[in-house]
C-alpha positions as CSV (number, residue, x, y, z in Angstrom):
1,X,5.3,-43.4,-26.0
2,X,6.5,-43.4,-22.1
3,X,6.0,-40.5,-20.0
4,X,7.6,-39.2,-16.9
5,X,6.9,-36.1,-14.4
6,X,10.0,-34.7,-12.8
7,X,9.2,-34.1,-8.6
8,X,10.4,-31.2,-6.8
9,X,12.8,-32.2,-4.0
10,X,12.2,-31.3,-0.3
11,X,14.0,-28.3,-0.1
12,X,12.3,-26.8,-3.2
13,X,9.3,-27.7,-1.9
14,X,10.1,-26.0,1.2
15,X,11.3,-22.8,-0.4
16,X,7.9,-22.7,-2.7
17,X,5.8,-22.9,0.7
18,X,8.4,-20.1,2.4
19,X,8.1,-18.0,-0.5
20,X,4.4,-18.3,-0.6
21,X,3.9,-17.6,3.0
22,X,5.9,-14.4,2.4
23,X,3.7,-13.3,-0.6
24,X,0.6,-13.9,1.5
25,X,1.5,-12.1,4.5
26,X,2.7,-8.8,1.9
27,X,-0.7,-9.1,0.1
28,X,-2.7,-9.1,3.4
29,X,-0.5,-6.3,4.4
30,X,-1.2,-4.1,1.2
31,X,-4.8,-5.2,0.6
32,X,-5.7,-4.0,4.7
33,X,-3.7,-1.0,5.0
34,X,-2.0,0.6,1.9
35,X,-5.2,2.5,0.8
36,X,-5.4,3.9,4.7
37,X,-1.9,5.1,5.5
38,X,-1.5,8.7,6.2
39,X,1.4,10.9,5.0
40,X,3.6,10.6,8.4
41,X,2.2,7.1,8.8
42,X,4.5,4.1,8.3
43,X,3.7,0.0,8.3
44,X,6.5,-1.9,9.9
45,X,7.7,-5.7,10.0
46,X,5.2,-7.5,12.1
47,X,8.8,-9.8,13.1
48,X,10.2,-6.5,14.3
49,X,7.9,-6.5,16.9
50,X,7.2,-3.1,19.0
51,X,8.5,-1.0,21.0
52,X,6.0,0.3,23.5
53,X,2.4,0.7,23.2
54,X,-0.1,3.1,22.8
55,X,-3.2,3.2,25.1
56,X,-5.5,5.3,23.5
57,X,-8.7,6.9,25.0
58,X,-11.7,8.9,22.6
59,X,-13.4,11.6,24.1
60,X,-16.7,9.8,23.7
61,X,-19.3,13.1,23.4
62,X,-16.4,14.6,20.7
63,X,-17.2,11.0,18.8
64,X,-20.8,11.5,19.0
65,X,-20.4,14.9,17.8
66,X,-19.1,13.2,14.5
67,X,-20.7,10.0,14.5
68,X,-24.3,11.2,16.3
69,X,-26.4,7.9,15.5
70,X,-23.6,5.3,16.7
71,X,-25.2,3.1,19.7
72,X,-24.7,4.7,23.0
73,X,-24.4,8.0,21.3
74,X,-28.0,9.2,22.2
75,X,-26.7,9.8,25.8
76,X,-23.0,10.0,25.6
77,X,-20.9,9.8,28.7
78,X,-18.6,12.4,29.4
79,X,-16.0,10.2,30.0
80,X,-12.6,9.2,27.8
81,X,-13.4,6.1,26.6
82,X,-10.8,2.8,25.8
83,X,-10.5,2.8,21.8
84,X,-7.8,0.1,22.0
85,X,-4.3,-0.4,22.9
86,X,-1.8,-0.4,19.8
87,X,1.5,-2.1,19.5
88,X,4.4,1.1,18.3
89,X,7.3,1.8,17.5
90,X,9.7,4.8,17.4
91,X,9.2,7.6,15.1
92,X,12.1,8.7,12.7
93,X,12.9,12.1,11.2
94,X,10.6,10.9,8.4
95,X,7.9,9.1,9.7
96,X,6.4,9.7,13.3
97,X,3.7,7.4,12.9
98,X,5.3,3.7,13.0
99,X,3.4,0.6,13.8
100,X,2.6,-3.3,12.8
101,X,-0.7,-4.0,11.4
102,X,-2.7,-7.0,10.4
103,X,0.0,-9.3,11.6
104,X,-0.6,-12.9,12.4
105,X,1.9,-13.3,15.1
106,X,-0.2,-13.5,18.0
107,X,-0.8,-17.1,19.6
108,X,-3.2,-19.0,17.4
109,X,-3.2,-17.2,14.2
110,X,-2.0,-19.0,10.9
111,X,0.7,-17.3,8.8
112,X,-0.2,-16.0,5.4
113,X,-4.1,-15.6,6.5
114,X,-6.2,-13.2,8.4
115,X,-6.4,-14.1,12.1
116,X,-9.9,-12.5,13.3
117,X,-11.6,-12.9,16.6
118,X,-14.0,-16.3,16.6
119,X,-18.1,-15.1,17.1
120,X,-17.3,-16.8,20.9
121,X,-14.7,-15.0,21.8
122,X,-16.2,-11.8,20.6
123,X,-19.1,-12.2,22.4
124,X,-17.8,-13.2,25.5
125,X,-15.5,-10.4,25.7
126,X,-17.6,-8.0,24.5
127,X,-20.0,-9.1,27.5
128,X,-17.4,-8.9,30.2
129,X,-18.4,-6.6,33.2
130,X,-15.2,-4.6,33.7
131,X,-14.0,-4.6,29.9
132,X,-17.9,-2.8,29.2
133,X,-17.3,-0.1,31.6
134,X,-14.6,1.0,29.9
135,X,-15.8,1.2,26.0
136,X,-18.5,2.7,23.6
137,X,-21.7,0.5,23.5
138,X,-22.0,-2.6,21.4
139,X,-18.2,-3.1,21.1
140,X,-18.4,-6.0,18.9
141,X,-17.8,-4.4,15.4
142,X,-14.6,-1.9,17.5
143,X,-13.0,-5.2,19.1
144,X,-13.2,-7.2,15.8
145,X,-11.5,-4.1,13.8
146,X,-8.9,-4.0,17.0
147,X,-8.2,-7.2,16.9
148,X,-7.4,-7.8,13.9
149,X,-5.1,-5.0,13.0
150,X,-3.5,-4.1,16.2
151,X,-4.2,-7.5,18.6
152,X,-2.6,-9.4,16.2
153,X,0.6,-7.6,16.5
154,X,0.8,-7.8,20.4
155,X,2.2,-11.1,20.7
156,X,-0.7,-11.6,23.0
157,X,-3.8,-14.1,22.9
158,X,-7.5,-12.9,22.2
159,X,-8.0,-12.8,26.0
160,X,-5.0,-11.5,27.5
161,X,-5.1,-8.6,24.7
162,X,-8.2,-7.2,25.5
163,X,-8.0,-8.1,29.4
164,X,-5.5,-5.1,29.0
165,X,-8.0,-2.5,28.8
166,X,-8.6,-3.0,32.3
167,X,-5.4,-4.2,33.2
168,X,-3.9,-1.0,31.7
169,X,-6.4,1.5,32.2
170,X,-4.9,3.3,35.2
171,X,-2.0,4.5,32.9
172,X,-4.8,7.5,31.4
173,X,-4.1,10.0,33.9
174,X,-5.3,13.7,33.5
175,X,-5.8,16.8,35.6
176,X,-10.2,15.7,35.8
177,X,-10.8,18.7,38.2
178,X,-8.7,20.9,35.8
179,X,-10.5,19.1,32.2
180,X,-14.0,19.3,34.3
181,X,-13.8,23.2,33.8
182,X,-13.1,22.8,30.0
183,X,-16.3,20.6,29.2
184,X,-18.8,22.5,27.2
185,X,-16.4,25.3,26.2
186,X,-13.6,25.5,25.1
187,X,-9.6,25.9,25.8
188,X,-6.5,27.2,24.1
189,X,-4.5,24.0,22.7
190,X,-1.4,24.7,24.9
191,X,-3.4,24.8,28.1
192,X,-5.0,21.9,27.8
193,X,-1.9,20.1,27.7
194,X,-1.2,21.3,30.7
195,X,-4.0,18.7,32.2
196,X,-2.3,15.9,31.0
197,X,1.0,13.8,31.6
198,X,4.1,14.6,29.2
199,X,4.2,11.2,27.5
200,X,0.5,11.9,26.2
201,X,-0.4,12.9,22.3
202,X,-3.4,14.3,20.8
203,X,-5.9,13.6,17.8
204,X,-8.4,16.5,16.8
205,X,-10.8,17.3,14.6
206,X,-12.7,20.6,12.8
207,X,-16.2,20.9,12.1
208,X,-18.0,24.3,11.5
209,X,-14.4,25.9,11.9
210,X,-14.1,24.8,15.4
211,X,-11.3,22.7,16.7
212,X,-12.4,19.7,18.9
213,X,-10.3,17.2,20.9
214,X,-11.0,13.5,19.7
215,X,-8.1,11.6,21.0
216,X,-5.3,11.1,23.7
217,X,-2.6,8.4,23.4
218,X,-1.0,7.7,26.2
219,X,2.6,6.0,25.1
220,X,3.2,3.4,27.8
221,X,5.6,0.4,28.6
222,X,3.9,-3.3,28.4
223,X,3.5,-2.7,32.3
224,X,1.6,0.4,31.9
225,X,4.5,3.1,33.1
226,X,4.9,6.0,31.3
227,X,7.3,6.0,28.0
228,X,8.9,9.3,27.1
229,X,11.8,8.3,24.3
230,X,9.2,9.1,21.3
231,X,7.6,12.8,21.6
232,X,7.1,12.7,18.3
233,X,4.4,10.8,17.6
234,X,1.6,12.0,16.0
235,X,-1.5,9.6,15.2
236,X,-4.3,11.2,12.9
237,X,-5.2,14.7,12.9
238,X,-2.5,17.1,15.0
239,X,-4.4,19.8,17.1
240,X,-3.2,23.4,16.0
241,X,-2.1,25.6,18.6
242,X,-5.5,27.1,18.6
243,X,-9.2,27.5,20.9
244,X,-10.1,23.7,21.8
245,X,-13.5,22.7,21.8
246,X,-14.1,20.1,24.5
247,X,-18.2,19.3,24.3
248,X,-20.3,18.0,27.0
249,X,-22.7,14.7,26.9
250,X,-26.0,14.8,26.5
């Protein structure tokens, strides 16, 4: 009895590792994000690209307030504090919370697997004088989490990526004489605006029936100037047109 085995040729071999590639990258996609998406909140094509990014700042004693034994939440600064810098794109009448996520399009990640931050790289950044004075304490577990779903998307390496909180940092502009008077009380939602630039959105928060700012994203160019063509974003919890709660640090 003879045998015989029949070998796929070059280009089928080439479509099988194509198609592949493509069912990895959707899996990676679903199995990170699907569970987390909000209503308004929309994943899309990591080959797409962006179109402006986000720079996004936490009120750091309003994340203490929720999150009271975090590191560096024992003595919170009252300060807005970098939570990262995410890669977004236009909102439609449907959706007006568009963005990539878990890509693996940045410089030195592998299509079809997770590209996270190597223990070196996180350390050293995390360590870095002028990238510390701008985040939460400990920063390691936040810039792993950043990295990986938003860095990945900014067609930027591990370095340059987060070299951009400081290198972007001057876009979060705000009133601070006209916010200083806020901290520890409170504000109605429409006059706080009024402390901040017009290409700037919000994230709240209620606990004990009190509505407290969390968030403000600044929408900005990859240079840093200000980008007005999507007003409608909305990231997370909108603030009602309501009192504000703004606390102080400890």
């Amino acid at each position: 009895m003879c045998s015989f085995s029949i070998r796929p040729t070059k280009e089928v071999i080439q479509i099988m590792k194509t198609a592949y590639q493509m069912l990895s990258t959707i899996i990676l996609i679903l199995s990170a994000t699907v569970w987390a998406l909000d209503d308004n909140e929309e994943i899309t094509p990591s080959e797409a690209g962006s179109q402006y990014w986000v720079y996004t700042v936490t009120w750091q004693p309003s994340f203490c307030l929720q999150n009271p034994k975090t590191a560096g939440c024992e003595s919170p600064p009252e300060k807005f504090l970098t939570h990262g810098i995410w890669p977004y794109n236009n909102s439609t009448p449907e959706k007006n919370n568009r963005h990539p996520a878990f890509c693996n399009t940045a410089p030195g990640c592998e299509q079809g697997k997770e590209c996270e931050i190597s223990a070196g790289n996180l350390e050293q950044i995390a360590h870095e004088p002028e990238i510390a004075a701008w985040v939460t304490a400990n920063p390691e577990g936040m810039f792993k989490h950043e990295w990986k779903k938003h860095g990945t998307c900014s067609g930027k390496a591990v370095q340059d990526y987060f070299n951009d909180i400081v290198r972007l940092r001057p876009a979060v502009q705000y009133d601070q004489a006209k916010f200083a008077t806020w901290v520890g009380g409170s504000v109605m939602f429409d006059e706080l605006k009024t402390a901040f630039p017009s290409n700037a959105s919000y994230r709240c928060f209620v606990k004990d029936a009190k509505q407290y700012l969390h968030e403000v994203f600044y929408k900005i160019t990859p240079n840093g100037a200000p980008y007005e063509d999507d007003a409608a974003l909305q990231i997370g919890i909108a603030c009602k047109v309501q009192e504000t709660f703004i606390p102080k640090g400890k």
